[in-house]
C-alpha atoms as a printed R data frame, in Angstrom:
    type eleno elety resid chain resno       x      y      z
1   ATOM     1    CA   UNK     A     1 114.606 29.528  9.516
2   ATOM     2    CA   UNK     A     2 115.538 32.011 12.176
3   ATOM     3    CA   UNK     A     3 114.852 31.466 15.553
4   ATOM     4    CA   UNK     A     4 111.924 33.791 16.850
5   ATOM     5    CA   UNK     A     5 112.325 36.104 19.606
6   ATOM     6    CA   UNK     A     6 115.020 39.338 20.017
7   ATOM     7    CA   UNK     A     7 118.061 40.153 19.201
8   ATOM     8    CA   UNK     A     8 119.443 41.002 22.914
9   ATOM     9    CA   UNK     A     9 122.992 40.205 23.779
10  ATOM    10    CA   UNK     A    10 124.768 40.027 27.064
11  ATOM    11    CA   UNK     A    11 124.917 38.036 30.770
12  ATOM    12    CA   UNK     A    12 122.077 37.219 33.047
13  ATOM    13    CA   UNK     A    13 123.773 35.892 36.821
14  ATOM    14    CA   UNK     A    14 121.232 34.025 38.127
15  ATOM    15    CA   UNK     A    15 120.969 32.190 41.310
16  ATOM    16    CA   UNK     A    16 119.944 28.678 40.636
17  ATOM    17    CA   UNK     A    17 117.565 27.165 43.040
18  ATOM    18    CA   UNK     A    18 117.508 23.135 43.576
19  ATOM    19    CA   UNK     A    19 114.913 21.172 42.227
20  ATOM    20    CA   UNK     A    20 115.875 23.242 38.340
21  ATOM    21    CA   UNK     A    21 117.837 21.581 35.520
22  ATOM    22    CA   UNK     A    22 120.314 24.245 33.912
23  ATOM    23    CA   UNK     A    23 118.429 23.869 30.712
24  ATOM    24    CA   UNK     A    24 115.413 24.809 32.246
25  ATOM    25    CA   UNK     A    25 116.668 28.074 33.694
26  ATOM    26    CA   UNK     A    26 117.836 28.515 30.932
27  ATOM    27    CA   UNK     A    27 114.769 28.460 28.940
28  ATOM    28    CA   UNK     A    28 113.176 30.480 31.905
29  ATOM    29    CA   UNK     A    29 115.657 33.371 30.636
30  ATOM    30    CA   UNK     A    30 115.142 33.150 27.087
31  ATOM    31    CA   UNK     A    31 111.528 33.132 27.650
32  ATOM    32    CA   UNK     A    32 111.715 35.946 30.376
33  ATOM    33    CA   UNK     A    33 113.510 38.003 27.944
34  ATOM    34    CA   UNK     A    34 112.199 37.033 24.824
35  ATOM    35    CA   UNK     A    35 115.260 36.339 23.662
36  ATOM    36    CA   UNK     A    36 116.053 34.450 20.318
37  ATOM    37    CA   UNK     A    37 119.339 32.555 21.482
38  ATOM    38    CA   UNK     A    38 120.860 31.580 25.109
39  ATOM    39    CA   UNK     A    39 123.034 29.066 26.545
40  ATOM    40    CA   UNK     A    40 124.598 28.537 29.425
41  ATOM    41    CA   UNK     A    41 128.290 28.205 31.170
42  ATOM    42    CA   UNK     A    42 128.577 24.847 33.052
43  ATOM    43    CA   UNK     A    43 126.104 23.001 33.765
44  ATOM    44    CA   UNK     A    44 124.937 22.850 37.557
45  ATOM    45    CA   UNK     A    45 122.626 19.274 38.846
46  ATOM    46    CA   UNK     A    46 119.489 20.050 39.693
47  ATOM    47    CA   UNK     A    47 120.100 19.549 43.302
48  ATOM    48    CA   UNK     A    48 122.577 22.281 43.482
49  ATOM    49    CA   UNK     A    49 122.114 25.618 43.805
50  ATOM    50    CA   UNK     A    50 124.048 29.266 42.758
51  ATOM    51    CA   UNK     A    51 125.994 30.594 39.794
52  ATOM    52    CA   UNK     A    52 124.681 29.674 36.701
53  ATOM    53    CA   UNK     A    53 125.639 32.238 33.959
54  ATOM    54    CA   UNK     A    54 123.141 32.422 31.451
55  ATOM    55    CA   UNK     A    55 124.177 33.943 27.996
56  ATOM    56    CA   UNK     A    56 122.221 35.765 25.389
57  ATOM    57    CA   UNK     A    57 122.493 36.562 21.765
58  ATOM    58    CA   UNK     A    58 126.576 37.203 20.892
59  ATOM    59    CA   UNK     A    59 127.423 36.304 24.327
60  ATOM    60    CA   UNK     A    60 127.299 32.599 23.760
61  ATOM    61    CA   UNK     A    61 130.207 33.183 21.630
62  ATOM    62    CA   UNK     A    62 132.382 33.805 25.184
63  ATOM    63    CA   UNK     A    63 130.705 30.624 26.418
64  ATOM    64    CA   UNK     A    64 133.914 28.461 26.537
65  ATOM    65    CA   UNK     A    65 135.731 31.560 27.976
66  ATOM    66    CA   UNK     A    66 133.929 31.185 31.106
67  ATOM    67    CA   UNK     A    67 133.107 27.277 31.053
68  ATOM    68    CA   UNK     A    68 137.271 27.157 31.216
69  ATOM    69    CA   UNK     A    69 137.873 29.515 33.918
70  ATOM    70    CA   UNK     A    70 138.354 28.787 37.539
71  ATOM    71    CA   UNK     A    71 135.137 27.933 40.102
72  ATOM    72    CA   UNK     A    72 134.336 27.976 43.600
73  ATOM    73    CA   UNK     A    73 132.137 25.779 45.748
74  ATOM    74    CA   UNK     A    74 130.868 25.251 48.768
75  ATOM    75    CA   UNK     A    75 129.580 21.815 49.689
76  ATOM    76    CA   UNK     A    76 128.395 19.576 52.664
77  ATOM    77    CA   UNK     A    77 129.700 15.995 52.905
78  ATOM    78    CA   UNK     A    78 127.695 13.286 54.231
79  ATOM    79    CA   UNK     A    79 130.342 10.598 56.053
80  ATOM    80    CA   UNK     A    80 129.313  7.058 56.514
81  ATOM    81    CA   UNK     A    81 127.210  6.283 53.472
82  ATOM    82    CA   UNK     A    82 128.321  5.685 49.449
83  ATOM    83    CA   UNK     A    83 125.381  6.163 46.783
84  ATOM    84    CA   UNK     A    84 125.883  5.335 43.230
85  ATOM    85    CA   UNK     A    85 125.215  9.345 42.045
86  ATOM    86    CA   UNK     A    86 127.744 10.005 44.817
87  ATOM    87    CA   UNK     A    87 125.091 12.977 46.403
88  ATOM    88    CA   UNK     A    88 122.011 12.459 48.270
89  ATOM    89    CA   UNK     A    89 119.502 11.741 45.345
90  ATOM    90    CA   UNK     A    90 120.963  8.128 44.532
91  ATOM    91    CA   UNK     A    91 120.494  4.948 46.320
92  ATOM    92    CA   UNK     A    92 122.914  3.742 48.911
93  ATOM    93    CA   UNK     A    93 125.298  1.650 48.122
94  ATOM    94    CA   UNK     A    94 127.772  1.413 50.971
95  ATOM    95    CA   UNK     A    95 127.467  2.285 55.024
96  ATOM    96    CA   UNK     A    96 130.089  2.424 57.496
97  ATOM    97    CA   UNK     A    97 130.112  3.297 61.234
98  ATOM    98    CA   UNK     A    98 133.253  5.305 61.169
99  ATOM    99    CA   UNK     A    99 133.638  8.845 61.242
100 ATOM   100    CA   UNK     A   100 137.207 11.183 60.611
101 ATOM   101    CA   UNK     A   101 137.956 13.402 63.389
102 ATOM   102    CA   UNK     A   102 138.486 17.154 62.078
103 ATOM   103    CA   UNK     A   103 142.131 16.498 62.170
104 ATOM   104    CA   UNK     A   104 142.208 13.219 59.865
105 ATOM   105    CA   UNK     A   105 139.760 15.337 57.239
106 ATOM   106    CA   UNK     A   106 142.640 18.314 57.001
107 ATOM   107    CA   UNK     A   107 145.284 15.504 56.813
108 ATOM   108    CA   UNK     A   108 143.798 13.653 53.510
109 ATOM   109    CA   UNK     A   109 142.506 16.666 51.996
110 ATOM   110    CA   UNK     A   110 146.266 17.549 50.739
111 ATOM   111    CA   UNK     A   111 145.758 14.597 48.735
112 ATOM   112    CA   UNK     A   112 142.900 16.468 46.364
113 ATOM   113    CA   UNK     A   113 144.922 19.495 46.400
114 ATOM   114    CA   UNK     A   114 147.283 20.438 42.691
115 ATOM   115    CA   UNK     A   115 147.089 18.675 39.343
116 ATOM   116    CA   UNK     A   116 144.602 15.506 40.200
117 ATOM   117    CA   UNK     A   117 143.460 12.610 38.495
118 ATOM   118    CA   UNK     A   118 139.890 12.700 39.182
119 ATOM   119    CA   UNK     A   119 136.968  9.827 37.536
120 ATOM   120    CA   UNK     A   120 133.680 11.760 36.778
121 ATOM   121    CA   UNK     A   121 130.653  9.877 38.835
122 ATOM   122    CA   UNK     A   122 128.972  7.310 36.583
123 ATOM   123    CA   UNK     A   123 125.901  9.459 36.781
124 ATOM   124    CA   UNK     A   124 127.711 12.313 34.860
125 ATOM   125    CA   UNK     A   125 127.548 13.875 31.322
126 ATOM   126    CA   UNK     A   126 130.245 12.092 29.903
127 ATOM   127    CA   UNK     A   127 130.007 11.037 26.605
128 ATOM   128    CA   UNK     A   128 130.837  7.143 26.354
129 ATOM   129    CA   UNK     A   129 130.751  5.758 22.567
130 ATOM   130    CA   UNK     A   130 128.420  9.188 21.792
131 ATOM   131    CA   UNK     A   131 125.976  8.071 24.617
132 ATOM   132    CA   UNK     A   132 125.920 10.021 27.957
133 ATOM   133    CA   UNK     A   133 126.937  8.237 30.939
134 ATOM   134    CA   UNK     A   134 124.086  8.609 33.156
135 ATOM   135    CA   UNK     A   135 121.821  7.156 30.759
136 ATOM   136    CA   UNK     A   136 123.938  4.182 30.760
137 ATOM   137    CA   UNK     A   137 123.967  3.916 34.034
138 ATOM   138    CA   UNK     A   138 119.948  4.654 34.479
139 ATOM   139    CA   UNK     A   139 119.266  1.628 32.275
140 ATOM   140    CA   UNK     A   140 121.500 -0.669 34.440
141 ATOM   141    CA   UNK     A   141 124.552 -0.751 32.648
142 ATOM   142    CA   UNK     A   142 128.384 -1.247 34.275
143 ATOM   143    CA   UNK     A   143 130.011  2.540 33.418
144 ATOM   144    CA   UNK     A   144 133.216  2.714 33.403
145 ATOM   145    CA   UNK     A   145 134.854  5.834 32.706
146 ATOM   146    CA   UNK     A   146 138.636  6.886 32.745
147 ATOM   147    CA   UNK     A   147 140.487  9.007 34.985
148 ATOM   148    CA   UNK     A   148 140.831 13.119 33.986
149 ATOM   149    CA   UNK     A   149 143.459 15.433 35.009
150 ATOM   150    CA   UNK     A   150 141.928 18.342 37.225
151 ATOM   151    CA   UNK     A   151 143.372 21.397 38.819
152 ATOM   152    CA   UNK     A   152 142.132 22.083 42.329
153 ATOM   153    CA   UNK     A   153 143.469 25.374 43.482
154 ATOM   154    CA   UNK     A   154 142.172 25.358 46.977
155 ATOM   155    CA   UNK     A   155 140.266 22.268 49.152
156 ATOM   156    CA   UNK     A   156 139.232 23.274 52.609
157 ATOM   157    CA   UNK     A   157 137.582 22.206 56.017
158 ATOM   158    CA   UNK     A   158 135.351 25.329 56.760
159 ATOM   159    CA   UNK     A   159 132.468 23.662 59.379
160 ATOM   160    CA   UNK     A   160 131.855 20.325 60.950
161 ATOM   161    CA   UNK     A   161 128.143 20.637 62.574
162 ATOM   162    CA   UNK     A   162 128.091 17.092 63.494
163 ATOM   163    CA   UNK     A   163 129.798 13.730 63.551
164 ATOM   164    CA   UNK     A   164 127.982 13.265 60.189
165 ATOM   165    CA   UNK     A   165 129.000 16.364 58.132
166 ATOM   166    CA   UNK     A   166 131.545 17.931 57.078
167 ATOM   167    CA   UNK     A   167 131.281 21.577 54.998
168 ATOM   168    CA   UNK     A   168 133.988 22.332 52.742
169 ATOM   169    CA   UNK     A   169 134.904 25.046 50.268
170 ATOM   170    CA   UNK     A   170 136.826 23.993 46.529
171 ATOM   171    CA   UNK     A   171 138.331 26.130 44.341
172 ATOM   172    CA   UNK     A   172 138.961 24.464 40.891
173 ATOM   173    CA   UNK     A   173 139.386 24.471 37.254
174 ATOM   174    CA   UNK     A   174 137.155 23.368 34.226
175 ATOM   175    CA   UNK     A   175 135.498 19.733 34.441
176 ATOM   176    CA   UNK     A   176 135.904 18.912 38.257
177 ATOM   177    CA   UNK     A   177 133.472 16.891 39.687
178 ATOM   178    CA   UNK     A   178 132.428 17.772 43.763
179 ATOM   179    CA   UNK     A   179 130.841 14.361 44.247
180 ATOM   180    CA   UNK     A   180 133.774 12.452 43.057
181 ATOM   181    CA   UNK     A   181 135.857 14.892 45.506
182 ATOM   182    CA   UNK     A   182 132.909 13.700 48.231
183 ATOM   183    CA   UNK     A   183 133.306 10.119 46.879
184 ATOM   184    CA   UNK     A   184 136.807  9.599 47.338
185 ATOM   185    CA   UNK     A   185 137.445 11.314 50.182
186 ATOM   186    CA   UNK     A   186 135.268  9.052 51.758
187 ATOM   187    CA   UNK     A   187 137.049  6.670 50.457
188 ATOM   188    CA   UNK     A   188 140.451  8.295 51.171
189 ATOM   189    CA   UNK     A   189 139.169  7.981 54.875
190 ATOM   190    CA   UNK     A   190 137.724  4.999 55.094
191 ATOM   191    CA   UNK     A   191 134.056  5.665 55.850
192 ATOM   192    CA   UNK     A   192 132.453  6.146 52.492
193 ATOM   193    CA   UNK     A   193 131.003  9.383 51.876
194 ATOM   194    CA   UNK     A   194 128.752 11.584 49.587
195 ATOM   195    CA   UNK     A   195 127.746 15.576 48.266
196 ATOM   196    CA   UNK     A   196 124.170 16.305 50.472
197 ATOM   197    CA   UNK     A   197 124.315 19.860 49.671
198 ATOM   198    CA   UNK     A   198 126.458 21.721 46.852
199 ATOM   199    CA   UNK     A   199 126.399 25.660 46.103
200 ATOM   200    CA   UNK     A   200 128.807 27.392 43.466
201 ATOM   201    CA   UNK     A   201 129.515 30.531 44.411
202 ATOM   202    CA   UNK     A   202 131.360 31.804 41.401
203 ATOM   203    CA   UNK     A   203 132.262 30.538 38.402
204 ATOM   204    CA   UNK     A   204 135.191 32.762 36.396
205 ATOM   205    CA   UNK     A   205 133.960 36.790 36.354
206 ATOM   206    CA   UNK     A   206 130.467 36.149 37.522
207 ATOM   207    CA   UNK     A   207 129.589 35.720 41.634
208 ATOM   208    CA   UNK     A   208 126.845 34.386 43.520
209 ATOM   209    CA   UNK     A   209 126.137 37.697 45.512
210 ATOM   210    CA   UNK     A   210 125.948 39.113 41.543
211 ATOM   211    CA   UNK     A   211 122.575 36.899 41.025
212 ATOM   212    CA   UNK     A   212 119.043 37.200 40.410
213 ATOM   213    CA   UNK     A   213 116.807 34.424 41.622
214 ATOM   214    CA   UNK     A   214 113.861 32.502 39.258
215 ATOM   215    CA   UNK     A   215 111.228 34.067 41.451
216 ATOM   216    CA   UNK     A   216 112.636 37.954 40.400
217 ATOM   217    CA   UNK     A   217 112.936 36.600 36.749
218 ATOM   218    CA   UNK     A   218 109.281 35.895 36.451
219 ATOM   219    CA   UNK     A   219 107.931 39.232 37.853
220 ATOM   220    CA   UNK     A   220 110.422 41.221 36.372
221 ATOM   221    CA   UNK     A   221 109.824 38.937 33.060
222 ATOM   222    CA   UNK     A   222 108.994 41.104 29.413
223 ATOM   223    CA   UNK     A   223 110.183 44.761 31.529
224 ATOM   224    CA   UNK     A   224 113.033 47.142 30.968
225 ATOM   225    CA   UNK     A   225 113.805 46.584 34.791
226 ATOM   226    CA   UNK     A   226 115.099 42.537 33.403
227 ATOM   227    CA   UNK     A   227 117.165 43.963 30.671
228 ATOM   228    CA   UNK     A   228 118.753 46.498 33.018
229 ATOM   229    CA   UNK     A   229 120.553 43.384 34.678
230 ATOM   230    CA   UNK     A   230 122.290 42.057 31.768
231 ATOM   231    CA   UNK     A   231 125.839 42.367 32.171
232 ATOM   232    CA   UNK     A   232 127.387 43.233 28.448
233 ATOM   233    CA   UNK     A   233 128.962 39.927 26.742
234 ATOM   234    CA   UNK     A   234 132.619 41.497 27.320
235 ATOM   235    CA   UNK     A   235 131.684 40.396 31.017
236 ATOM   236    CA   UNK     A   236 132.872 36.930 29.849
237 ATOM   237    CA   UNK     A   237 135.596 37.641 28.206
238 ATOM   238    CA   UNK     A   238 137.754 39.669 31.373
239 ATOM   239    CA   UNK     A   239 139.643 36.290 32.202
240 ATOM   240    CA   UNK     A   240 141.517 37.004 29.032
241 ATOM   241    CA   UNK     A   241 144.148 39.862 28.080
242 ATOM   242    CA   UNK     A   242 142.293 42.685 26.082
243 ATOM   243    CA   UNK     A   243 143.844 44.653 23.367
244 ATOM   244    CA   UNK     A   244 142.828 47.883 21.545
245 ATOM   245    CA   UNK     A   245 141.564 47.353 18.084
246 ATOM   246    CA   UNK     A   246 142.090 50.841 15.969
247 ATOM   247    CA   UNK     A   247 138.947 51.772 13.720
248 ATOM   248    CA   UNK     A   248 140.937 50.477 10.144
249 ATOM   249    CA   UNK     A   249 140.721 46.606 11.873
250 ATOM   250    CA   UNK     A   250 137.482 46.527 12.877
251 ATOM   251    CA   UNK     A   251 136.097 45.432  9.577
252 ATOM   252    CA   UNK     A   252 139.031 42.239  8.846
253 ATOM   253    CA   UNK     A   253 138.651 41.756 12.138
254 ATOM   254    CA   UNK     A   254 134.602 41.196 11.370
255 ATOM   255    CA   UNK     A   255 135.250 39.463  8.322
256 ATOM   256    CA   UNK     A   256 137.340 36.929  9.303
257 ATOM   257    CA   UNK     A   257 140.797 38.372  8.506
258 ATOM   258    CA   UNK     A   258 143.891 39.075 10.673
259 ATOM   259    CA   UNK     A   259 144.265 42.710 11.572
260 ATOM   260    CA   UNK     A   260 146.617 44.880 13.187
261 ATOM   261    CA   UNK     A   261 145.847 45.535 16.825
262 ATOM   262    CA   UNK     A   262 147.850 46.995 20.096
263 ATOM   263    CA   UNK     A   263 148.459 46.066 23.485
264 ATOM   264    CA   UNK     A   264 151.060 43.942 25.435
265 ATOM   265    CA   UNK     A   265 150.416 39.897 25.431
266 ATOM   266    CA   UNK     A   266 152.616 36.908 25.103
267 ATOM   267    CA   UNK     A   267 152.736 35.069 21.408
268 ATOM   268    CA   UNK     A   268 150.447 33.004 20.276
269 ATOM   269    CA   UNK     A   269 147.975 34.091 23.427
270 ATOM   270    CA   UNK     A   270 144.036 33.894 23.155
271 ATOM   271    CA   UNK     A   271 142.656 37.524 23.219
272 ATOM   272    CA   UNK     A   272 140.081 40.002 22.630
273 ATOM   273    CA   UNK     A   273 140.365 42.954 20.927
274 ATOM   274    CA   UNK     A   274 137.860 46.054 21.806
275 ATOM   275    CA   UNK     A   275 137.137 49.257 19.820
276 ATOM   276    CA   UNK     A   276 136.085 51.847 22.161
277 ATOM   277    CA   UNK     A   277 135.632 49.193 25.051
278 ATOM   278    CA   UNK     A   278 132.974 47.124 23.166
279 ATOM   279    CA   UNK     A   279 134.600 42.997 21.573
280 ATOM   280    CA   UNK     A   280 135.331 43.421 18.004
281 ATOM   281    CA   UNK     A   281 136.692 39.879 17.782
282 ATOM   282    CA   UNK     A   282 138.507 37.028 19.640
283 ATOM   283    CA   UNK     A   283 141.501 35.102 18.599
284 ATOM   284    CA   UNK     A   284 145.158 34.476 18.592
285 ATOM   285    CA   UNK     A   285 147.659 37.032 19.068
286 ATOM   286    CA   UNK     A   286 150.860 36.713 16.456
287 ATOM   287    CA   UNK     A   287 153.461 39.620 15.874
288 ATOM   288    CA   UNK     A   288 151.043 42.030 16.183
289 ATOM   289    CA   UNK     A   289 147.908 40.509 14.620
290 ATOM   290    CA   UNK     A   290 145.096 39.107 16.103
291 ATOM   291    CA   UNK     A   291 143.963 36.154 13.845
292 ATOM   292    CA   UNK     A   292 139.700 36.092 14.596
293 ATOM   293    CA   UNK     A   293 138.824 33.001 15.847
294 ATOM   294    CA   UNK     A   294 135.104 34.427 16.930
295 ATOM   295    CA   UNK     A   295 133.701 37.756 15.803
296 ATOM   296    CA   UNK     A   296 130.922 40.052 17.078
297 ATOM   297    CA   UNK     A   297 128.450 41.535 15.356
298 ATOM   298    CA   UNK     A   298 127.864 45.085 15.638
């Protein structure tokens, strides 16, 4: 049975606030729009706040497009105290009286900095034997999970407003963690530590300062005015080379089929080919093909 609502496609920024779930701004979207299919591009806790990219209709095809590409936070470190959901909302686990100058921060945060090994909080959405983690962990149970590589691009010291804080800006790739960052660095300088505050402020194409809050959804909700800021769903595909798709390849291209296209990208690259600027197709670029991987609908 098909899902009720409309056939809209495209990119709603929004500006999480804390206290949502991402699934729940999402559905805040869907039903703001009347939309008949959304998703969203990384998930945010409901403590944090900022970009959450909602997609609609087609556009959750170029989901994984954006879920991949590089992110930016901003977060505040609490020192001296370890909880087991490594931000403010668990229970403490740890304490310690010591506290890292400004100068002993900069010094260990070279150590987060590059290709990283990084273990995702036990109260994460890691899958362990099918189950998530955090559920595990809810009910009581040891988690352990294994070590992933991450790139961090960027790790900075950017405030200190007290003894007990620290504010610090990350730029990273897909599947880091900021309160395992918080968690070990803590660790990493010897006085425990924890995420008390955590904003993303963009995640691939999309920026904060781009966003529309929950409280503009709603009175803007069922209106033109809420469809006018949809970005189109090529908005999510910009982080990858775009080549020109010539009217006789549209339709192999739709169907499935590999089909001539033009443009200047390196074999066996993951494209998107456009006809007249709007995504005919994404896939794999091969001697002058592009082999469809994911097609969109007229």
């Amino acid at each position: 049975m098909a899902r009720k609502g409309r056939d809209i496609s495209g990119w709603l920024i929004v500006d999480k606030p804390a206290g949502w779930t991402s699934t729940s701004v999402v559905n805040k979207v869907r039903w703001a729009l009347g939309a008949a299919k959304a998703g969203h591009a990384g998930t945010l806790d409901p403590a944090a706040t900022g970009v959450l990219a909602v997609a609609l209709g087609e556009a959750t095809k170029t989901v994984p497009y954006v879920t991949d590409a590089v992110k930016a936070y901003a977060f505040t470190m609490r020192f001296g105290q370890a909880t087991n959901t490594d931000d403010a909302e668990g229970e403490v686990i740890a304490t310690s009286e010591a506290r890292p100058t400004d100068d002993e921060i900069k010094a260990a945060l070279g150590g987060f900095v590059g290709d990283i090994l990084q273990v995702p909080p036990a109260f994460s959405a890691v899958k362990i034997d099918g189950e998530r983690a955090y559920k595990k962990a809810r009910e009581g149970e040891d988690v352990v999970l294994e070590a992933r590589p991450l790139w961090v691009e960027e790790l900075v010291l950017t405030d200190r407003p007290d003894a007990d804080h620290a504010v610090l800006e990350m730029t990273c790739g897909k599947g880091g963690y900021v309160r395992a960052i918080a968690r070990d660095l803590g660790e990493a300088l010897g006085c425990h530590g924890h995420v008390s505050a955590l904003r993303r402020l963009w995640s691939g194409p999309f920026d904060v300062e781009d966003g529309i809050g929950i409280e503009e959804i709603e009175a803007l909700a069922k209106t033109p005015e809420l469809d006018e800021k949809l970005k189109p769903l090529e908005a999510g595909l910009t982080e990858l080379t775009e080549l020109r798709c010539p009217a006789e390849s549209v339709a192999r291209l739709r169907n499935g089929n590999p089909a001539p296209v033009f443009g200047d990208a390196e074999y066996g690259e993951t494209c998107w080919a456009a006809e007249n600027g709007r995504a005919v197709a994404v896939g794999i670029w091969r001697a002058g093909e592009l082999h469809p991987t994911r097609v969109f609908r007229a």
